[in-house]
Residue frames as a rotation matrix with the C-alpha (Angstrom) as fourth column:
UNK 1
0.002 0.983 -0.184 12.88
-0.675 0.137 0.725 -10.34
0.737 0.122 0.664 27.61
UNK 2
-0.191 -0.834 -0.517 14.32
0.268 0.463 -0.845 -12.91
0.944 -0.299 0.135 30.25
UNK 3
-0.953 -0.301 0.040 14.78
0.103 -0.443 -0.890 -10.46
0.285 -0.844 0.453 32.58
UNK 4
-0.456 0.890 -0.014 11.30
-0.714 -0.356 0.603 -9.30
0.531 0.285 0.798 31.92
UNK 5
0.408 0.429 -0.806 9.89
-0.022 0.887 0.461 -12.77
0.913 -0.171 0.372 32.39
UNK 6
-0.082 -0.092 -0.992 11.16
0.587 0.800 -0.123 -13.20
0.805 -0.593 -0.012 35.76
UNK 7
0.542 0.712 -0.447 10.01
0.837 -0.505 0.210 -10.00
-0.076 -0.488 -0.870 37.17
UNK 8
-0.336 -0.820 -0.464 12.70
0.797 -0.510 0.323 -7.75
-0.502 -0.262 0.825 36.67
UNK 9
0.467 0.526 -0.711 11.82
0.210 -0.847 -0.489 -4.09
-0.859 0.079 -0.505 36.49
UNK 10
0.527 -0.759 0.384 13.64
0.675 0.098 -0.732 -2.09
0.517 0.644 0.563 33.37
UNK 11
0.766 -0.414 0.493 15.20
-0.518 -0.850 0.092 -0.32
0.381 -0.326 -0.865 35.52
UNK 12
0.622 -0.482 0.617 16.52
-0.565 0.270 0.780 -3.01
-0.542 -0.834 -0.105 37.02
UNK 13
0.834 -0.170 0.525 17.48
0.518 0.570 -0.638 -4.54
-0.191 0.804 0.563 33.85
UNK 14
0.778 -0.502 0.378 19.47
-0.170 -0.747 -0.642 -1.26
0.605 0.435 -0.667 32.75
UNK 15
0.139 -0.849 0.509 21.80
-0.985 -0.066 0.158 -1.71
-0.101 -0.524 -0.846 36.11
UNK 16
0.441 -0.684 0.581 22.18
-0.332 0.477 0.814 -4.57
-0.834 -0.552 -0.016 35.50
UNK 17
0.762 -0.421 0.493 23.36
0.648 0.473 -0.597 -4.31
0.018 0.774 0.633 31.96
UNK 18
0.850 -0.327 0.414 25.39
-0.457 -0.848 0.268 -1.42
0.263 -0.417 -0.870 33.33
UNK 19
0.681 -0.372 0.631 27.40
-0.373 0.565 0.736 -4.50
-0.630 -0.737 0.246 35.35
UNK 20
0.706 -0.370 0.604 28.49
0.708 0.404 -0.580 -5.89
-0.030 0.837 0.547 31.51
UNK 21
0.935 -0.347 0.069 30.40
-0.280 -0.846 -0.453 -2.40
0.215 0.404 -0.889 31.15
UNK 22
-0.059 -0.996 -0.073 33.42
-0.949 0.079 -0.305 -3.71
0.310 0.051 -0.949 32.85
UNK 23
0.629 0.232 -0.742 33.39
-0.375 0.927 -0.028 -7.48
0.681 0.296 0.670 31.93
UNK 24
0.155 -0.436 -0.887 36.38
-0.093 0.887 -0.452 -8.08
0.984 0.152 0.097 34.36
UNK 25
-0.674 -0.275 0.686 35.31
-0.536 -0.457 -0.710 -7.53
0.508 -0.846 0.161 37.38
UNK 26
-0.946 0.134 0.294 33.91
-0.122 0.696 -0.708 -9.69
-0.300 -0.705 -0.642 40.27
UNK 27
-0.451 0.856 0.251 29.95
-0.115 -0.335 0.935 -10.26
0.885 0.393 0.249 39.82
UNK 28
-0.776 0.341 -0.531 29.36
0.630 0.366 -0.685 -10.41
-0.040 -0.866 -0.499 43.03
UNK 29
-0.928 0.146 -0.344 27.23
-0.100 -0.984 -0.148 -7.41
-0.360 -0.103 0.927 42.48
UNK 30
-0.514 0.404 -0.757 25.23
-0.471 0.605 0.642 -9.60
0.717 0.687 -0.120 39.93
UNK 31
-0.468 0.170 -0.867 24.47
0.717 0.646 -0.260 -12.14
0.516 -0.744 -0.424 43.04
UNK 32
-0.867 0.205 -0.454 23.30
0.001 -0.911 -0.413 -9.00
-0.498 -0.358 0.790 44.78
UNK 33
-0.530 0.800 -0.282 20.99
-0.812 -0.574 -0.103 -8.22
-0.244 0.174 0.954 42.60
UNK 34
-0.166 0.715 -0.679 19.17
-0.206 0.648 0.733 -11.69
0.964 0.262 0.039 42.05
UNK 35
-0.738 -0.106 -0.666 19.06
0.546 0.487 -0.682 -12.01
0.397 -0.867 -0.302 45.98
UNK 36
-0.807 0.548 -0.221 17.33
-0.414 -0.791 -0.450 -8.68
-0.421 -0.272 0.865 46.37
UNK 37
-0.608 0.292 -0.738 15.18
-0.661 0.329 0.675 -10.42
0.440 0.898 -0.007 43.10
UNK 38
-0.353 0.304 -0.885 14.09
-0.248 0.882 0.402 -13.35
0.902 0.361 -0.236 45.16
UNK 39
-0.792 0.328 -0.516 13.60
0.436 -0.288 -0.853 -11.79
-0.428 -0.900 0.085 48.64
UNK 40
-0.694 0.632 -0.345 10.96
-0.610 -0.770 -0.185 -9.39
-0.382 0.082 0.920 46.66
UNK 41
-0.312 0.534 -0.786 9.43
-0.491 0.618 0.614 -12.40
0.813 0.578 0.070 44.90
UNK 42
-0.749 0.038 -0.661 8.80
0.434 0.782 -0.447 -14.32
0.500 -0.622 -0.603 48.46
UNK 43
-0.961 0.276 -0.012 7.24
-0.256 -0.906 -0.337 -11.16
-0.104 -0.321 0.942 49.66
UNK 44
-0.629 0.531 -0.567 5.35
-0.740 -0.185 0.647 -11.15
0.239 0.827 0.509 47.06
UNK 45
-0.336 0.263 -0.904 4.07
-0.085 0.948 0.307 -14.72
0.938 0.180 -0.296 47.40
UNK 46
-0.781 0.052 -0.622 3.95
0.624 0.085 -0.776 -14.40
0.012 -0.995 -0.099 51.22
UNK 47
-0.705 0.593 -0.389 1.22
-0.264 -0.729 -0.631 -11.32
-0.658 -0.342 0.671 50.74
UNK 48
-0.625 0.273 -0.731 -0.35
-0.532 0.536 0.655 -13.59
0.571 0.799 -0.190 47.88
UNK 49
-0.194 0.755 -0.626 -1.35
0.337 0.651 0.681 -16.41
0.921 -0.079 -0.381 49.87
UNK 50
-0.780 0.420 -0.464 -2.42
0.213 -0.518 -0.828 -13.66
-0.588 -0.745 0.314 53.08
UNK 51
-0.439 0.755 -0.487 -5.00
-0.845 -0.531 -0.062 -12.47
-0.305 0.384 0.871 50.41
UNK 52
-0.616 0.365 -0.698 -5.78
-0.221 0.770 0.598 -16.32
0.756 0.523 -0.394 49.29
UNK 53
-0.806 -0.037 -0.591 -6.04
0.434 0.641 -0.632 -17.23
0.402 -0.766 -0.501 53.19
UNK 54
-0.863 0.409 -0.297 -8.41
-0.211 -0.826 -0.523 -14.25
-0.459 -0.389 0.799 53.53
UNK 55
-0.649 0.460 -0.606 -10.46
-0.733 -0.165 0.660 -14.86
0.203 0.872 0.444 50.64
UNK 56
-0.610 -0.035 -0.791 -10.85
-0.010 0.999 -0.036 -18.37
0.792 -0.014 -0.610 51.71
UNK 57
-0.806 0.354 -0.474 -12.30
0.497 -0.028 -0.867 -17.37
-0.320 -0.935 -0.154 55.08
UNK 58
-0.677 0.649 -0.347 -14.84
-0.571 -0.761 -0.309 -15.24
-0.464 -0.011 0.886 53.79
UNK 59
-0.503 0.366 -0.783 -15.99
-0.743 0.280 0.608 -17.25
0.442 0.887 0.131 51.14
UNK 60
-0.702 -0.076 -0.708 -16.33
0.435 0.741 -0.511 -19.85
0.563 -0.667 -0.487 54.49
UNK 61
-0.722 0.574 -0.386 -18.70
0.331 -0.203 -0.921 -17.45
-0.608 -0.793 -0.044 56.26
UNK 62
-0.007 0.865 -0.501 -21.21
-0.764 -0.328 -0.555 -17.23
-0.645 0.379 0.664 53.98
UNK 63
-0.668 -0.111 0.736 -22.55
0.453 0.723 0.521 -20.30
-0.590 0.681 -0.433 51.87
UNK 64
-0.976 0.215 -0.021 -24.75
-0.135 -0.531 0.837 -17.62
0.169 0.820 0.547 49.50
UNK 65
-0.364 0.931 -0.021 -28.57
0.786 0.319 0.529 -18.46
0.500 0.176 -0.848 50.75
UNK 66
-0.125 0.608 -0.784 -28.96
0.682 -0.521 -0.513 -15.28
-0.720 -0.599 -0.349 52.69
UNK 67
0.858 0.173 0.484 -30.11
0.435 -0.747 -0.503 -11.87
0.274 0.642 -0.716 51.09
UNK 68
0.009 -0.990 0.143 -27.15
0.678 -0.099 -0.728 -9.90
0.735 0.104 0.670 50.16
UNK 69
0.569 0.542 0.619 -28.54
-0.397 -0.478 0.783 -7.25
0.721 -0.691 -0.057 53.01
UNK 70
0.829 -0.149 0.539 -27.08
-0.507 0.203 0.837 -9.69
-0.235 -0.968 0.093 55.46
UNK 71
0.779 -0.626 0.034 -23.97
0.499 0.586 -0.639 -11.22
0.380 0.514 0.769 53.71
UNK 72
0.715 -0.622 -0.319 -21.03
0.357 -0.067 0.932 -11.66
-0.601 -0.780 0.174 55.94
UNK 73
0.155 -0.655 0.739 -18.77
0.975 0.223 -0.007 -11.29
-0.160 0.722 0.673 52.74
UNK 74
0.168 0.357 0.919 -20.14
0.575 -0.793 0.203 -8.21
0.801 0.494 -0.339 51.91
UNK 75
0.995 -0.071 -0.076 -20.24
0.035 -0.457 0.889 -6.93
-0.097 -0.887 -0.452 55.55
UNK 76
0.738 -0.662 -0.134 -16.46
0.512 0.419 0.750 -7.92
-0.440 -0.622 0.648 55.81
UNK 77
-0.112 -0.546 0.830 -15.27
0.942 -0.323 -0.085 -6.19
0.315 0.773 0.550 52.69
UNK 78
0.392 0.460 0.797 -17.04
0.087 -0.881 0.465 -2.85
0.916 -0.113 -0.385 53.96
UNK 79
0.901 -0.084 -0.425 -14.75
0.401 -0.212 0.891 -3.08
-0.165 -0.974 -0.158 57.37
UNK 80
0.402 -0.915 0.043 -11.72
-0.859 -0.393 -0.330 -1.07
0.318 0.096 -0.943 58.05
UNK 81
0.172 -0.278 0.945 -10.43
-0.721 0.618 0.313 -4.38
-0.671 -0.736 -0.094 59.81
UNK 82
-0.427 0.028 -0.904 -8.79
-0.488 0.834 0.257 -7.44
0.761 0.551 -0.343 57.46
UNK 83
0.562 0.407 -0.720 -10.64
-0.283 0.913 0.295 -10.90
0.777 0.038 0.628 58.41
């Protein structure tokens, strides 16, 4: 559950209880797989606050008093083009 909680897939879980099978052997493999772990979590966080930074602008070009007919928000969602 752990594993779970910190984003791990169960796939990724399985290899890496797989790693337990032979207990005496380097873990470097282990390190490996929380690096991969925390390069996908930055991503993650890095395309997070692109959609926050986005949001934020839009929500900035429109303060809600026009008719929704003419709402930049609305216009902006409906482009092929991000913000």
């Amino acid at each position: 559950k752990r594993s779970q909680t910190l984003g791990f897939t169960l796939t990724e879980i399985k290899e890496l209880l797989a790693l337990k099978v032979t207990p005496n052997q380097p873990c470097i493999d282990v390190v490996h797989q929380i690096d991969a772990k925390a390069r996908e979590v930055k991503a993650k966080i890095a395309h997070l606050q692109a959609i926050h930074r986005t949001l934020h602008k839009m929500k900035a070009s429109c303060e809600g008093h026009c008719a929704v007919s003419e709402c930049p928000i609305l216009e902006s969602l409906d482009s092929e083009h991000p913000s």
